[in-house]
C-alpha positions in Angstrom: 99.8 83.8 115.0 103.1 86.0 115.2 102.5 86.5 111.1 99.1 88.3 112.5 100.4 90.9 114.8 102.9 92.0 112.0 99.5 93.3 109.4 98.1 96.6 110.3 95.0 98.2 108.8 95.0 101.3 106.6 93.0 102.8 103.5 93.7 102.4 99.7 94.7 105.7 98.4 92.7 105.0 95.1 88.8 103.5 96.3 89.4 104.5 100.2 88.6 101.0 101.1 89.7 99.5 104.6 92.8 96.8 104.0 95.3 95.2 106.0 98.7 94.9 104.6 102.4 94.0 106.1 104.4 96.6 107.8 107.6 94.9 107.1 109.3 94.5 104.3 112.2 92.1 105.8 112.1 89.6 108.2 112.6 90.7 111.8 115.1 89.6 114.7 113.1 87.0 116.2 112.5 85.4 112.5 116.2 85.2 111.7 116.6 83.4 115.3 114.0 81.1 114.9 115.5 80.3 111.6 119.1 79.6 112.9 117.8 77.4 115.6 115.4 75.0 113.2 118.7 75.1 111.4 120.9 74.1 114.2 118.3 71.2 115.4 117.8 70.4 111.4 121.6 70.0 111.4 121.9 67.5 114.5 119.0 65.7 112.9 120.5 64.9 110.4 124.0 64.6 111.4 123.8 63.9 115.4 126.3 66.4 116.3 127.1 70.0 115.4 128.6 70.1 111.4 130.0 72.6 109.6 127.2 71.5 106.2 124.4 73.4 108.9 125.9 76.6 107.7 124.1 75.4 104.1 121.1 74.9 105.6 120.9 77.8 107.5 122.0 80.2 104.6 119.3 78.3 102.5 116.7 78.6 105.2 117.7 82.2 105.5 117.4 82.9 102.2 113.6 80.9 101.7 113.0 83.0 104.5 113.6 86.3 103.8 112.0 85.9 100.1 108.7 84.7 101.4 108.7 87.2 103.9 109.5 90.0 101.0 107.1 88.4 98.4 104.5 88.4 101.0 104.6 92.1 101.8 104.5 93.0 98.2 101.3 91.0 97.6 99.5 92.7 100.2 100.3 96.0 99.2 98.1 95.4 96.0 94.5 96.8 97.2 92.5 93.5 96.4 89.0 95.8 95.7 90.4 97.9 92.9 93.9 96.5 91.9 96.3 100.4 92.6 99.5 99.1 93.4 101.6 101.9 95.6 104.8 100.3 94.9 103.8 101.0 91.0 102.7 104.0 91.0 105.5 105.6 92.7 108.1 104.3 89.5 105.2 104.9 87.1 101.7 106.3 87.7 100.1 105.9 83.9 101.5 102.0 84.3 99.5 102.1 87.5 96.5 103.4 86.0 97.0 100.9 83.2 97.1 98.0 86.0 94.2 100.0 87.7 91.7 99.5 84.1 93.2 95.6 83.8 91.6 95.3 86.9 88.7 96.3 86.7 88.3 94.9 83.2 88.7 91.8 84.9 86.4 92.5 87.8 83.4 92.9 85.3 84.0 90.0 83.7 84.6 87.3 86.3 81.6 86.0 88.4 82.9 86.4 91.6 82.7 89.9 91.8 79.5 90.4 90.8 77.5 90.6 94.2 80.6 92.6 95.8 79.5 95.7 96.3 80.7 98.7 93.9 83.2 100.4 94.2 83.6 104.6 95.7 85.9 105.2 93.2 87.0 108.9 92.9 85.4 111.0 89.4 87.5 112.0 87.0 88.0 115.7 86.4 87.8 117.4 83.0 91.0 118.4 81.3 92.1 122.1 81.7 92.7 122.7 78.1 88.3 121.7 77.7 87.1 124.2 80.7 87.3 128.0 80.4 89.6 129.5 83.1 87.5 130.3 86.6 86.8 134.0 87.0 87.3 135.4 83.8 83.2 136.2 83.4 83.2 137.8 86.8 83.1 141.6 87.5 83.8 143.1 90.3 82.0 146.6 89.8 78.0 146.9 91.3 
């Protein structure tokens, strides 16, 4: 339920669809204290009195923790309609786009995609060098 109240709703920047993704990237305060008690009870389970091995077990739970939490927030910042990856594009947009057609590649070939609905994805502009420049044809005289 806590996991929940840490997603937040926003828009892919490529198809403009509605997604909820993480809003942090590391695990908060009341994470790593919940994780240092299960350790503490973990460690008089298993011992029956405070030890000095619980520091191993809550470095490892730590640890487990903070990579889940981390590996979850970079799942959900893939956009799960058309496949643009922000965290991607930022070091690399071609490898982005490249992603982008892998995805959608795959989207017309699997079966469960075929009665989503399609995608508003934007339309791609002619290249400068193909278009003559804007206003060269126009005259200003009456």
């Amino acid at each position: 339920m806590i996991q929940m109240q840490n997603r937040k709703s926003c828009y892919c920047a490529f198809c403009k669809n509605t997604r909820k993704v993480y809003s942090n990237k590391h695990m908060s305060l009341s994470g790593i204290v919940g994780m240092v008690l299960l350790s503490y009870v973990m460690t008089y389970a298993i011992w029956h009195q405070p030890d000095i091995r619980g520091l191993i077990i809550m470095g490892t739970l730590l640890m487990v923790g903070e990579s889940a939490t981390q590996l979850r927030w970079r799942q959900s910042m893939v956009c799960q309609h058309c496949g643009f990856d922000p965290v991607i594009y930022v070091r690399s947009p071609e490898l982005a786009g490249a992603k982008i057609k892998d995805f959608m590649r795959t989207r017309s070939e699997r079966p469960e995609y075929l009665l989503k609905p399609a995608l508003n994805l934007p339309a791609r502009r002619a290249s400068a060098e193909n278009t003559q420049p804007r206003g060269e044809n126009l005259s200003l005289r009456g």
